[in-house]
gemmi code that builds the backbone of each chain (N, CA, C; Angstrom):
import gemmi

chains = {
    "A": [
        ("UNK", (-5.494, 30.891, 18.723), (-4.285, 30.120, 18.992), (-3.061, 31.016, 18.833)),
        ("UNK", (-2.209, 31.175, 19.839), (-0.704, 31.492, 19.949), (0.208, 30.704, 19.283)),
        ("UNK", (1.311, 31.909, 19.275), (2.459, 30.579, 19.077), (2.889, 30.132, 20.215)),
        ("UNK", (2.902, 30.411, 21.314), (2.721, 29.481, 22.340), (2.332, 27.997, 22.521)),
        ("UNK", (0.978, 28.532, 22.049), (0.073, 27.309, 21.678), (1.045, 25.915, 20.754)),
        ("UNK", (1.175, 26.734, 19.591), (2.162, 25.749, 18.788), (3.402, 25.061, 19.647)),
        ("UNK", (3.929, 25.714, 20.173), (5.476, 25.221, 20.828), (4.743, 24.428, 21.824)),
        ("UNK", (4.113, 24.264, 22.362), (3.078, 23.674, 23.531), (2.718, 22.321, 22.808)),
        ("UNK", (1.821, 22.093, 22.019), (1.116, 20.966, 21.123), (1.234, 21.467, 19.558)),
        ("UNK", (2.617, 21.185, 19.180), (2.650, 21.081, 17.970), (2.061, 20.638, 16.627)),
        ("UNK", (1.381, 19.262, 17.308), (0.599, 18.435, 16.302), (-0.571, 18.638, 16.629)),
        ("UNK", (-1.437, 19.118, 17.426), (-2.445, 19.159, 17.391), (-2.702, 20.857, 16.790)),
        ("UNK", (-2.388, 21.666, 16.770), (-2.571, 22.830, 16.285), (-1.928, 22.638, 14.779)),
        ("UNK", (-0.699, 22.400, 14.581), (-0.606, 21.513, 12.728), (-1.844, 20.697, 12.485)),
        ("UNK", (-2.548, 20.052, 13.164), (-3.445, 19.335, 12.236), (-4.831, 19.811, 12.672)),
        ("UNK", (-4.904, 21.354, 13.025), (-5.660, 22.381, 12.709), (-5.582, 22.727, 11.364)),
        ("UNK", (-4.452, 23.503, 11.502), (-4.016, 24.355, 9.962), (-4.291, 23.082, 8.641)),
        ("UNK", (-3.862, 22.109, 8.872), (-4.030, 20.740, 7.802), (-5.291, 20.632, 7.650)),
        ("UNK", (-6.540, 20.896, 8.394), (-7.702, 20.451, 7.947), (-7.738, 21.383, 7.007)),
        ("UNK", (-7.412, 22.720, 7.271), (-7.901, 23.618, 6.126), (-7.201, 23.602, 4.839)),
        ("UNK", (-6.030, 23.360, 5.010), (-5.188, 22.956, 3.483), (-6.063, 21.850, 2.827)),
        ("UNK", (-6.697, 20.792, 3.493), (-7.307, 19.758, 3.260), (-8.614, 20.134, 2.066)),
        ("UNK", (-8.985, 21.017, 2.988), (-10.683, 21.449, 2.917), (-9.959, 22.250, 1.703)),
        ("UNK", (-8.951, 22.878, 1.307), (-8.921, 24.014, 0.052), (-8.885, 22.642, -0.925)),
        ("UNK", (-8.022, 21.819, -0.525), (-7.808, 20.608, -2.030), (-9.198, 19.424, -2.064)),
        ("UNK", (-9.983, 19.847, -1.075), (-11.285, 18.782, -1.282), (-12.196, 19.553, -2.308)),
        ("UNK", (-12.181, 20.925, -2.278), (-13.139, 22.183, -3.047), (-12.428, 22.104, -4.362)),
        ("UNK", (-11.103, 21.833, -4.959), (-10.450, 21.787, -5.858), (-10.811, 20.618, -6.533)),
        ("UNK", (-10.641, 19.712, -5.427), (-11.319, 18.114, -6.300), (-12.541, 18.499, -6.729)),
        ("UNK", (-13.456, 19.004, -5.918), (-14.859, 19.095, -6.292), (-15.153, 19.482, -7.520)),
        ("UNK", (-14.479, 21.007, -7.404), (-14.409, 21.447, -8.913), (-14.382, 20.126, -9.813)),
        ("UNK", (-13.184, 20.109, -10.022), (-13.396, 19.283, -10.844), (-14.601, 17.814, -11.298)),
        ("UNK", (-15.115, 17.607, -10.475), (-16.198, 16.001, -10.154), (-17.063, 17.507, -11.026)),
        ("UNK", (-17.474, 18.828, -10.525), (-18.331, 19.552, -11.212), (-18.178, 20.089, -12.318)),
        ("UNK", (-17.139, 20.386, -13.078), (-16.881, 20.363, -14.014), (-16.265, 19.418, -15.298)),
        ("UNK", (-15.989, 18.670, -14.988), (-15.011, 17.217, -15.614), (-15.896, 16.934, -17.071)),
        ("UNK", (-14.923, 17.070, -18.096), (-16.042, 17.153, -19.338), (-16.340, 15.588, -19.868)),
        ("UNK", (-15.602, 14.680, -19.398), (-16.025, 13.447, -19.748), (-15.987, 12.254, -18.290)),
        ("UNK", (-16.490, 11.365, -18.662), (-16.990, 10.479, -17.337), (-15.799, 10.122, -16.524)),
        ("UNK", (-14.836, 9.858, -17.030), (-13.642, 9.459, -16.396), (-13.325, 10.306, -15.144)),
        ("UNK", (-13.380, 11.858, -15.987), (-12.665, 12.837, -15.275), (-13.532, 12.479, -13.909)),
        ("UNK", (-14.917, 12.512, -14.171), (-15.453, 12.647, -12.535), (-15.461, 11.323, -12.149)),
        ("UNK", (-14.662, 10.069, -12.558), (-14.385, 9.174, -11.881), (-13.087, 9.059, -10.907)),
        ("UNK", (-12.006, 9.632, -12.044), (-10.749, 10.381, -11.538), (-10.800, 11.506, -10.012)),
        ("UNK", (-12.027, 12.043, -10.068), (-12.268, 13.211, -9.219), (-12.757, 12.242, -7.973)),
        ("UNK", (-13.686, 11.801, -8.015), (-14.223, 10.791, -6.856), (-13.404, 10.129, -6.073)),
        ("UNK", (-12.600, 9.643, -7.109), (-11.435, 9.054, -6.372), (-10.503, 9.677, -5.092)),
        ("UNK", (-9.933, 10.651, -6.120), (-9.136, 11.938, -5.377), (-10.192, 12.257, -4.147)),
        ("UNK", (-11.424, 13.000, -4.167), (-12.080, 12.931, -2.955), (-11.950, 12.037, -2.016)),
        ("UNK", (-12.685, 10.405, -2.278), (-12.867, 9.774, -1.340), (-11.117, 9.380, -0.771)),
        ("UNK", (-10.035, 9.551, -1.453), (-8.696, 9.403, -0.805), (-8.269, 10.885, 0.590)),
        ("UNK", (-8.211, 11.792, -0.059), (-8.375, 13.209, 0.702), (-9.200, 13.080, 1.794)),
        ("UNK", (-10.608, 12.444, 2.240), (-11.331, 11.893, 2.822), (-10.740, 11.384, 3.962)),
        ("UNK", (-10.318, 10.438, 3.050), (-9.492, 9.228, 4.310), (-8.096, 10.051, 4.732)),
        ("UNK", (-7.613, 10.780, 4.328), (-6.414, 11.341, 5.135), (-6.798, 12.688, 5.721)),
        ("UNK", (-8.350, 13.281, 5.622), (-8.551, 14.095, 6.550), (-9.287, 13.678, 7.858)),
        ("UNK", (-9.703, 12.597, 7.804), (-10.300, 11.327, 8.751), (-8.794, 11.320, 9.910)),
        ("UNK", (-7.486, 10.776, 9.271), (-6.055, 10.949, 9.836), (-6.110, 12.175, 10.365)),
        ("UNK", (-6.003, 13.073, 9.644), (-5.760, 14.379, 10.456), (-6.576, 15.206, 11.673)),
        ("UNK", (-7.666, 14.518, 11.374), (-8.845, 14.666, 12.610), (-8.371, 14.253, 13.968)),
        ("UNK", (-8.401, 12.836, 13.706), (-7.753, 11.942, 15.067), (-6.674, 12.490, 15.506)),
        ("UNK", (-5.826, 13.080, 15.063), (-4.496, 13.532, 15.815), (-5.461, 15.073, 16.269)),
        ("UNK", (-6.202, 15.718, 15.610), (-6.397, 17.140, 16.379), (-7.371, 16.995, 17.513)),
        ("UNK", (-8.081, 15.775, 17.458), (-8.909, 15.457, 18.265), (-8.436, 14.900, 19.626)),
        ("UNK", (-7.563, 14.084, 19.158), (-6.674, 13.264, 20.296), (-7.565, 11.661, 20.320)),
        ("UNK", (-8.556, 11.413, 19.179), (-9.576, 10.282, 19.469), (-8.954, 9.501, 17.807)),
        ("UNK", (-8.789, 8.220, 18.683), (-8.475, 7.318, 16.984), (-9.775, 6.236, 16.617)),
        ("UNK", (-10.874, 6.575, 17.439), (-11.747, 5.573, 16.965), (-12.080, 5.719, 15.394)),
        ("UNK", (-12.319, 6.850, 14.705), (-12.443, 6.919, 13.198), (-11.348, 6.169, 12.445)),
        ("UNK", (-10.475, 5.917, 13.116), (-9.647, 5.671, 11.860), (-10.179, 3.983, 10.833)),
        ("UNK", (-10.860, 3.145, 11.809), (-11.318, 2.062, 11.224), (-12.041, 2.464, 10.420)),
        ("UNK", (-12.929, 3.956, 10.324), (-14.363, 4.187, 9.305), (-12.866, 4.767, 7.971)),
        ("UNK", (-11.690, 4.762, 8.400), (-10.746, 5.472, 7.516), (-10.570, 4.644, 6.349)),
        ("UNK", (-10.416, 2.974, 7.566), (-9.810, 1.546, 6.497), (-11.150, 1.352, 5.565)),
        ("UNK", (-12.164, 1.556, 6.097), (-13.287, 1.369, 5.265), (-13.848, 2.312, 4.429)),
        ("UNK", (-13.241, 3.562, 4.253), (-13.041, 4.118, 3.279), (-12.763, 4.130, 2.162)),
        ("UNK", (-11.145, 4.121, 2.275), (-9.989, 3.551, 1.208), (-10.954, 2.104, 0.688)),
        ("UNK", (-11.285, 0.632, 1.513), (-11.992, -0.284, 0.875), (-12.794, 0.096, -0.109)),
        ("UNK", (-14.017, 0.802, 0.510), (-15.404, 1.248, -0.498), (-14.453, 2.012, -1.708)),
        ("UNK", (-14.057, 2.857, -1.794), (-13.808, 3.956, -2.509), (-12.678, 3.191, -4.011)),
        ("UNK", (-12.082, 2.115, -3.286), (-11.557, 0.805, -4.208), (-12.401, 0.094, -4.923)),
        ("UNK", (-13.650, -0.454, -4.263), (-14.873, -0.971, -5.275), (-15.445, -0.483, -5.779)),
        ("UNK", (-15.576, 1.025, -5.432), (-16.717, 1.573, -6.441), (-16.076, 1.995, -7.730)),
        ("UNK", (-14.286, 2.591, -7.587), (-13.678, 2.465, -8.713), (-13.902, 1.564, -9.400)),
        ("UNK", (-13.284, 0.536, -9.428), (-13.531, -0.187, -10.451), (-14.963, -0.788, -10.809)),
        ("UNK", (-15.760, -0.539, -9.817), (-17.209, -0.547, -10.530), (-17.549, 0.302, -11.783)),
        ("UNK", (-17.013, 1.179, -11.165), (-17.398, 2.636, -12.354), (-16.745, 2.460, -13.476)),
        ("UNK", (-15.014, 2.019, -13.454), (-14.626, 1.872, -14.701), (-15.204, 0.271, -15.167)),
        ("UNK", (-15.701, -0.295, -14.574), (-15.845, -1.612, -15.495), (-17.198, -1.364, -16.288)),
        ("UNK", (-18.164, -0.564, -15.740), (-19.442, -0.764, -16.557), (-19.319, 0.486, -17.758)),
        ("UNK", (-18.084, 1.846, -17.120), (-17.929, 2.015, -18.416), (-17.275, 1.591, -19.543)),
        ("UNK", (-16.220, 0.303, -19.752), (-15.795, -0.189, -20.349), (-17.054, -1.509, -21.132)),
        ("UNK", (-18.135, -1.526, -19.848), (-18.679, -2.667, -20.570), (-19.460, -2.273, -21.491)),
        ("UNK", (-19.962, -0.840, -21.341), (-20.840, 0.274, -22.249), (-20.375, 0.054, -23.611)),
        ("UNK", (-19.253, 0.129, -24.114), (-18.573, 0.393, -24.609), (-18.467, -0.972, -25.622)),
        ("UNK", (-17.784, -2.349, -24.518), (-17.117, -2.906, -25.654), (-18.143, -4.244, -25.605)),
        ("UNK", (-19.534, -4.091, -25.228), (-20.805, -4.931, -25.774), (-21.609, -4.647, -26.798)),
    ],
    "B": [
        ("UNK", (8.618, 13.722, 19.504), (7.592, 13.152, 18.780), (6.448, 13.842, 18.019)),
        ("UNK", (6.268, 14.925, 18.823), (5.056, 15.654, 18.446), (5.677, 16.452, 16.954)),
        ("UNK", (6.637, 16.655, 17.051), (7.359, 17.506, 15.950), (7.773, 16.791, 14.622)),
        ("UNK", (7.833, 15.294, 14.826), (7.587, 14.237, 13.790), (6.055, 14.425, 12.954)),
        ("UNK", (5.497, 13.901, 13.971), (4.373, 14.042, 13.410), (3.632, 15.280, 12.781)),
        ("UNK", (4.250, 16.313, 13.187), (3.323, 17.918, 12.675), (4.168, 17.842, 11.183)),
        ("UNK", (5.625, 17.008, 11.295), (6.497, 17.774, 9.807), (6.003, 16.593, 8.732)),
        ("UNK", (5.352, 15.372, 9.392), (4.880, 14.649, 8.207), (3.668, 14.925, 7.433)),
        ("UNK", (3.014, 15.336, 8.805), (1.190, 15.686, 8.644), (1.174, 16.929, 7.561)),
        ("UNK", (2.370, 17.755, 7.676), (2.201, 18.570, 7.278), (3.107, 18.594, 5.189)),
        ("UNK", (3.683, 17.515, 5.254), (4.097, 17.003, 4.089), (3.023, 16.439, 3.610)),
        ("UNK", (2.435, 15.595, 4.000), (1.189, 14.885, 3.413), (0.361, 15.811, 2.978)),
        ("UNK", (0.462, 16.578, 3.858), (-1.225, 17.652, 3.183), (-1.063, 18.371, 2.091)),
        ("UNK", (0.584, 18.966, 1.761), (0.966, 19.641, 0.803), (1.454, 19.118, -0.207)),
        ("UNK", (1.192, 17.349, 0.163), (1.250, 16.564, -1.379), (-0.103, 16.284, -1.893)),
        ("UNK", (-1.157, 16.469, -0.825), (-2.766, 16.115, -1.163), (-2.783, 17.252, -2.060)),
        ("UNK", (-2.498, 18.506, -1.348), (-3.464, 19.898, -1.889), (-2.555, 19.517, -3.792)),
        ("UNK", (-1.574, 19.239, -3.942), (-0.561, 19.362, -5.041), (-1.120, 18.415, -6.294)),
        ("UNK", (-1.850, 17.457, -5.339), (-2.345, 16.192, -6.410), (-3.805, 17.145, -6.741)),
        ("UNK", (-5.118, 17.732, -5.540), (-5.820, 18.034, -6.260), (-5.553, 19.384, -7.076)),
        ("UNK", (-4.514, 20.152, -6.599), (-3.913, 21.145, -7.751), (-4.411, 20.314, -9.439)),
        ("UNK", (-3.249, 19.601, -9.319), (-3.056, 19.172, -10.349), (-4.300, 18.424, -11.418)),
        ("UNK", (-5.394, 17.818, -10.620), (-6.646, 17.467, -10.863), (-7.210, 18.699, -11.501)),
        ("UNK", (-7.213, 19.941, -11.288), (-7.843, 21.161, -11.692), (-7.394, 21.544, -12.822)),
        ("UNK", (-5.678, 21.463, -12.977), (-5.209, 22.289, -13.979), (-4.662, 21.707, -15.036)),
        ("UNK", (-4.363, 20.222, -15.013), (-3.886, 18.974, -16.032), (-4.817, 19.354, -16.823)),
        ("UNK", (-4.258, 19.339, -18.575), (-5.641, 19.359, -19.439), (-5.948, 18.344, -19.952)),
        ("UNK", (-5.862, 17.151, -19.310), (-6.251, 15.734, -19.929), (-6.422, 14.460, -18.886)),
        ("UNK", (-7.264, 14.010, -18.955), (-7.573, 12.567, -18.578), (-6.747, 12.368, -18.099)),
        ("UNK", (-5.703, 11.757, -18.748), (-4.399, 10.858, -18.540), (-3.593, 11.806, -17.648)),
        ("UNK", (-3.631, 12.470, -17.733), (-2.194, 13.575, -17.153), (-3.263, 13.738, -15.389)),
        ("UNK", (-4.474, 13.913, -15.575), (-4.975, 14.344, -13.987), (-4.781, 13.185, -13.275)),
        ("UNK", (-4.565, 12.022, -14.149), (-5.265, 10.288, -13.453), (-3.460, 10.411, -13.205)),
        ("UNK", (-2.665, 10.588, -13.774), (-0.994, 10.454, -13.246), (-0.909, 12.003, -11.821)),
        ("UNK", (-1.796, 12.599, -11.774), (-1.403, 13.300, -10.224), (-2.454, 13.014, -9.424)),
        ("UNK", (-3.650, 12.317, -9.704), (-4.443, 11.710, -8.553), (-3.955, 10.071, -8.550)),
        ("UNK", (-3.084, 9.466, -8.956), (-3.357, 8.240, -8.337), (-1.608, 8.131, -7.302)),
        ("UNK", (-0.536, 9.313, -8.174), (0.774, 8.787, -7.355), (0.446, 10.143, -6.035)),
        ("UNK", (0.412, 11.239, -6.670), (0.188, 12.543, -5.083), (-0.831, 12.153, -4.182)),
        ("UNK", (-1.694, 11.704, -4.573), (-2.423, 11.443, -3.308), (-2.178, 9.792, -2.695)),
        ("UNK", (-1.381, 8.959, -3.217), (-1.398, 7.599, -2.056), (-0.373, 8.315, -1.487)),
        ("UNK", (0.800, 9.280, -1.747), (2.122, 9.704, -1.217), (1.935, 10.612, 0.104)),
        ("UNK", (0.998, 11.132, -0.319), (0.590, 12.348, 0.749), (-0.513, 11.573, 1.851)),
        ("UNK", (-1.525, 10.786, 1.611), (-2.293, 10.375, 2.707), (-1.577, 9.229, 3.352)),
        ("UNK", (-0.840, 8.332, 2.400), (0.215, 7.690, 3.195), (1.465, 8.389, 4.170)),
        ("UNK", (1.569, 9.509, 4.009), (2.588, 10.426, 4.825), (1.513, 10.631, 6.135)),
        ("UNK", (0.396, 11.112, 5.949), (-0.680, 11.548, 6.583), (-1.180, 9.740, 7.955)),
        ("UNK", (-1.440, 9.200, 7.336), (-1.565, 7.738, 7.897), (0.070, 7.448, 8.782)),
        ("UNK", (1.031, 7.595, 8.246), (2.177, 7.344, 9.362), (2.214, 8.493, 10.195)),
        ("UNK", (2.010, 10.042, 9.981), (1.801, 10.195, 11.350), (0.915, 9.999, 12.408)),
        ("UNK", (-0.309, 9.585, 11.692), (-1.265, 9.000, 12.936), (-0.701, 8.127, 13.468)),
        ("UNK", (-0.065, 7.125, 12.860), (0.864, 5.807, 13.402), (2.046, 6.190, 14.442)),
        ("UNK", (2.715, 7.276, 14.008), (3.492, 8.077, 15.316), (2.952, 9.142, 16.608)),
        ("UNK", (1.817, 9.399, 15.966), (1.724, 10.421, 17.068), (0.739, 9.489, 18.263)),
        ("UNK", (0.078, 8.507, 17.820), (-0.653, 7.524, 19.088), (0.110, 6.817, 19.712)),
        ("UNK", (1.240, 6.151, 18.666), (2.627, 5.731, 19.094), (2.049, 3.560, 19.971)),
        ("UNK", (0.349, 3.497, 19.388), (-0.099, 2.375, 20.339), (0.080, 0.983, 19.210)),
        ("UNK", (0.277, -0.353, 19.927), (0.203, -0.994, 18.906), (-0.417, -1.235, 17.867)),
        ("UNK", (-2.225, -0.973, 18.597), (-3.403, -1.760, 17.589), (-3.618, -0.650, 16.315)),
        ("UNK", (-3.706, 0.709, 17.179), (-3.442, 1.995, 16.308), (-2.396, 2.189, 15.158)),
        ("UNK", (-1.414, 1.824, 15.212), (-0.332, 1.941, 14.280), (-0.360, 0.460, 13.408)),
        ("UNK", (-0.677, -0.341, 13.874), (-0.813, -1.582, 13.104), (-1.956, -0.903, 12.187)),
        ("UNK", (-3.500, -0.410, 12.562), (-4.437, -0.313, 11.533), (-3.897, 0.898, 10.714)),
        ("UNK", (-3.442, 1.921, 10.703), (-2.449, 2.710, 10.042), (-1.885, 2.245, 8.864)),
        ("UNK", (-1.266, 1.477, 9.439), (0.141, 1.046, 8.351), (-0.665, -0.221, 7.278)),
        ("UNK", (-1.556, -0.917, 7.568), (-2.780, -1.930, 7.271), (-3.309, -0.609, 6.218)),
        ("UNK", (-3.955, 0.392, 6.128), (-4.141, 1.413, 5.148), (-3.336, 2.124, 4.374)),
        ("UNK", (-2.470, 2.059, 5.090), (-1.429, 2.611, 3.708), (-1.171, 1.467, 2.803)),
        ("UNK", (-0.695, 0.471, 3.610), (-0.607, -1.328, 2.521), (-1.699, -1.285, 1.632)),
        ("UNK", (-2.991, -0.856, 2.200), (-4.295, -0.861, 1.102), (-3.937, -0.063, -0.073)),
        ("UNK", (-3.618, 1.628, 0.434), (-3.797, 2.372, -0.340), (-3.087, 1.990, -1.992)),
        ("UNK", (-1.130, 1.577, -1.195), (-0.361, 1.388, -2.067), (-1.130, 0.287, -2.883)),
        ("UNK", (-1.742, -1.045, -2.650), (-2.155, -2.307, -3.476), (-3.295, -1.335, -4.423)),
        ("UNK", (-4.194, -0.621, -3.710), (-5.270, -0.771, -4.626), (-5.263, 0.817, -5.638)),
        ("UNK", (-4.741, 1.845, -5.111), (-4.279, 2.876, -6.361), (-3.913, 2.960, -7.606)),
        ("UNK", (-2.762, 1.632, -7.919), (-2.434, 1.562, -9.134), (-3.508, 0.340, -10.162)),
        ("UNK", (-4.285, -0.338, -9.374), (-5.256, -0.919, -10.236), (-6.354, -0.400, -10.079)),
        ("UNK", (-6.766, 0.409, -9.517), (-7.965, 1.728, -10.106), (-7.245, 2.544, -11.219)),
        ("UNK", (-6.205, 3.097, -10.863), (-5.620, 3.850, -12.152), (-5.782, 3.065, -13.355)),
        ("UNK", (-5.179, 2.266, -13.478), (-5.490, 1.138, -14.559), (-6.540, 1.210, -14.810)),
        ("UNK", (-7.336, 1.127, -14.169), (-8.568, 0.381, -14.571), (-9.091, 1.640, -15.692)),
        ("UNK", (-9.595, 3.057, -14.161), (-9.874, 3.935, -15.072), (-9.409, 4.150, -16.547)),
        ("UNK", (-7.929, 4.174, -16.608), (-7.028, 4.432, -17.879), (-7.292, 3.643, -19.014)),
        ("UNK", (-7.983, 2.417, -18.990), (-8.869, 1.428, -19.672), (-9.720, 1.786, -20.048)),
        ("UNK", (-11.091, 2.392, -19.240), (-11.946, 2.579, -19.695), (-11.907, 3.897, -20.307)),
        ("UNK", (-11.119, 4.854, -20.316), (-11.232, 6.242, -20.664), (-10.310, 6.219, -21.796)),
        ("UNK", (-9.742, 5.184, -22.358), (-9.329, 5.068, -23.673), (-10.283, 4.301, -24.395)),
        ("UNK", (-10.989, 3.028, -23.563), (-11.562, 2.361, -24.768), (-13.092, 3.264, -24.809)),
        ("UNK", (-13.390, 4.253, -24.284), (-14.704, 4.895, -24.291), (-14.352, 6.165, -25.241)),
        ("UNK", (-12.811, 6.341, -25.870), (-12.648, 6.989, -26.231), (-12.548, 8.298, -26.385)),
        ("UNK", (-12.023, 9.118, -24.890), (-11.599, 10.008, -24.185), (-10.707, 10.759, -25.162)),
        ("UNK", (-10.110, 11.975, -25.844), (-9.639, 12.325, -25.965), (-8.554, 12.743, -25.669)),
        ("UNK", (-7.200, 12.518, -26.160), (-6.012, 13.316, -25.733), (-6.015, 14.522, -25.819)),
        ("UNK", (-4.750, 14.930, -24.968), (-5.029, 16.379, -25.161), (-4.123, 16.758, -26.822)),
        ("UNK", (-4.166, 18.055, -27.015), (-3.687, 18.661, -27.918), (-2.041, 18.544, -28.376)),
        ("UNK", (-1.499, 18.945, -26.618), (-0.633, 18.659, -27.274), (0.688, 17.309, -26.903)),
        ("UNK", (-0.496, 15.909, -27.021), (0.302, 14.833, -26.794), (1.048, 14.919, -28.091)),
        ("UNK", (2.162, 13.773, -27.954), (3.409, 13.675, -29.004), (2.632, 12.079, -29.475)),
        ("UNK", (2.680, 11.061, -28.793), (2.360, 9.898, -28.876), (1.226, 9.415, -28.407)),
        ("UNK", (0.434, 8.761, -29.447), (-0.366, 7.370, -29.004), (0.173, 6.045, -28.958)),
        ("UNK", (0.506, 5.118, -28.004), (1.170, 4.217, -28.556), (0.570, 2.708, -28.612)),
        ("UNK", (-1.163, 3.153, -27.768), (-2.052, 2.292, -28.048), (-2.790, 2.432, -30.228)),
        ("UNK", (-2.632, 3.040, -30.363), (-3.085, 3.469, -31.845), (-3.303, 2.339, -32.418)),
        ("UNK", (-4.772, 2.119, -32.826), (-4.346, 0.369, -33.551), (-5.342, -0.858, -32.980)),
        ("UNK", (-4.377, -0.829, -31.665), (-4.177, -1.636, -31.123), (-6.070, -2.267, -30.467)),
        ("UNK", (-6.750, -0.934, -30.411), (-8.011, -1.456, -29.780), (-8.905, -0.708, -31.148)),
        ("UNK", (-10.103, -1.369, -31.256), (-11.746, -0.137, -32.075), (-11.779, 0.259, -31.010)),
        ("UNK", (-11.876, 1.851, -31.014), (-12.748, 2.136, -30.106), (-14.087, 2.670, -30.707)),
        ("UNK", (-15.048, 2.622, -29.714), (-16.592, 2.610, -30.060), (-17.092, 1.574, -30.806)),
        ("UNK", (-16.093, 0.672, -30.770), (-16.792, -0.847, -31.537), (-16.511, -2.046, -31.051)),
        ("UNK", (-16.802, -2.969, -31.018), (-17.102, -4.207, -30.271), (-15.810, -4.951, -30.631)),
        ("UNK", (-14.857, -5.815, -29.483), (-13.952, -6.493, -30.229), (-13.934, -7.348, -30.697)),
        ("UNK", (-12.735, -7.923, -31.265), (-13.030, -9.440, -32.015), (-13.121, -10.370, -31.042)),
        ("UNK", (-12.700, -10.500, -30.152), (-13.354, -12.040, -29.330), (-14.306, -11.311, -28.368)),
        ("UNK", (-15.077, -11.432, -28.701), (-16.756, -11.868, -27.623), (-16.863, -12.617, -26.522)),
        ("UNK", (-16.857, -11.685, -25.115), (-16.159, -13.286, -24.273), (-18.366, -13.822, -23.964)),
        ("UNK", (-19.280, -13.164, -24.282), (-20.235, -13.697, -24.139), (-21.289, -14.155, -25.078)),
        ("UNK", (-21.806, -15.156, -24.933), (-22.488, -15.997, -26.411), (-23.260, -14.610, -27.108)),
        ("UNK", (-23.238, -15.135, -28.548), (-23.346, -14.502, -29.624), (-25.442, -14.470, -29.513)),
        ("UNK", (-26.298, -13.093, -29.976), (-27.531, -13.522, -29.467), (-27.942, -14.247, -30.526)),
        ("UNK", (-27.716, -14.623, -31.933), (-28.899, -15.362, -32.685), (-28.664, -16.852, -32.522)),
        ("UNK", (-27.826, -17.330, -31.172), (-27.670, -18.702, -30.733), (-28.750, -18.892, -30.109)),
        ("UNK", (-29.216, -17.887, -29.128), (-30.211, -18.258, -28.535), (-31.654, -18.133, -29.236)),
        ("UNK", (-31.434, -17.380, -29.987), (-32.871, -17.217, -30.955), (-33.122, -18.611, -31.585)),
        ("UNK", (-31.820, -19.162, -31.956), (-32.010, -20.265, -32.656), (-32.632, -21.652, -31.416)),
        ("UNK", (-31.962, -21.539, -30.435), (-32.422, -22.729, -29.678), (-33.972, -22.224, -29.514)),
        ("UNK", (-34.363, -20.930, -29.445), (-35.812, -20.817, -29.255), (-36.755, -21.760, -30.156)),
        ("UNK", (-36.181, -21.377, -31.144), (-36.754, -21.699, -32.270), (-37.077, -23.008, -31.959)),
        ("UNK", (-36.055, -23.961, -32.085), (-36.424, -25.254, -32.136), (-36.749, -25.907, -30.998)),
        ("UNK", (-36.994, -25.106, -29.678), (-37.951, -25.733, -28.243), (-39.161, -25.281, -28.565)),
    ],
}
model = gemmi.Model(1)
for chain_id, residues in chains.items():
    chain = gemmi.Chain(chain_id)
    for i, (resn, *xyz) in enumerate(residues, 1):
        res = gemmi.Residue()
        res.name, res.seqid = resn, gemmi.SeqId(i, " ")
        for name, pos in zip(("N", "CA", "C"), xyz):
            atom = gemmi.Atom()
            atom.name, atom.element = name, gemmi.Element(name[0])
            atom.pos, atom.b_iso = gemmi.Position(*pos), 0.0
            res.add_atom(atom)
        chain.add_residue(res)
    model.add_chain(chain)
structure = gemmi.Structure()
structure.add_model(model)
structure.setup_entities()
């Protein structure tokens, strides 16, 4: 890709470069889900993933020029809402039964 | 238009990468759960309105903006939630917090005083006498 290219389709060559900024902070989350010294942290981490997820799902569709993913996007963000609080409720129920 | 969308897409991503920065290098629970729950709805919600501008279509930008409404409702009661369980499971602060200001206030690692589910030697007892 030129800078041509860029001055040509701005957003679709930006949301080239964005997947990879993406992809450096999805490996960063990871770290952490792989290292996280107590349960939270890799609940905290999951989270952060499955959100990053859904806004590299966004950034796809614009480099692609295709928006059919974005509904698997809304159902993302959904799941990734229940399983939170799945996770924190049974570790709270661990806890205070 | 196209130049809207590359300067948001491109704000969003550098509030994602900033939140999982911050996931890596926070040394505590509490402090990673305060840059994963506000940097990342800020940044994928930046990320979600430019999809909403750059298709520029109704049904498209309606389901857009329908996910960011999600994101904003349901972020701060996962945070919560987590922040609940990673105090009452008894998570450690870091070193060098100033304040607890839950202190007290919960046992942790012990059962509380109201029980919201029946007590077991009730049922031992109805055994007993069927």
């Amino acid at each position: 890709m030129t800078f041509d290219d860029f001055l040509a389709h701005p957003a679709t060559v930006t949301a080239h470069a964005m997947l990879v900024v993406l992809s450096i902070a999805l490996l960063l989350a990871f770290l952490r889900l792989a290292r996280g010294p107590s349960v939270p942290d890799r609940v905290v981490a999951l989270d952060v993933i499955a959100t990053l997820l859904v806004g590299m799902i966004g950034v796809y569709s614009i480099a692609e020029s295709d928006p059919v993913l974005l509904r698997v996007a809304m159902m993302l963000a959904l799941v990734n809402f229940v399983g939170t609080v799945a996770f924190s409720y049974y570790l709270q129920r661990r806890v205070t039964r | 238009m196209e130049w809207i969308t590359a300067a948001l897409m491109t704000i969003g991503s550098i509030f994602a990468l900033m939140a999982a920065l911050g996931i890596v290098r926070l040394p505590d629970v509490y402090m990673r759960m305060h840059a994963a729950s506000k940097s990342t709805t800020l940044g994928v919600g930046c990320i979600l309105l430019s999809v909403a501008v750059h298709f520029g279509e109704l049904g498209i930008a309606s389901r857009a903006v329908l996910t960011i409404a999600f994101l904003l409702l349901t972020a701060p009661v996962a945070g919560h939630m987590i922040a609940r369980a990673a105090y009452l499971t008894g998570v450690p602060q870091w070193d060098g917090a100033v304040v607890d200001e839950l202190e007290g206030c919960y046992a942790k690692h012990a059962p509380p005083e109201s029980e919201p589910h029946g007590p077991p030697p009730d049922a031992s007892r109805s055994q007993e006498t069927a």
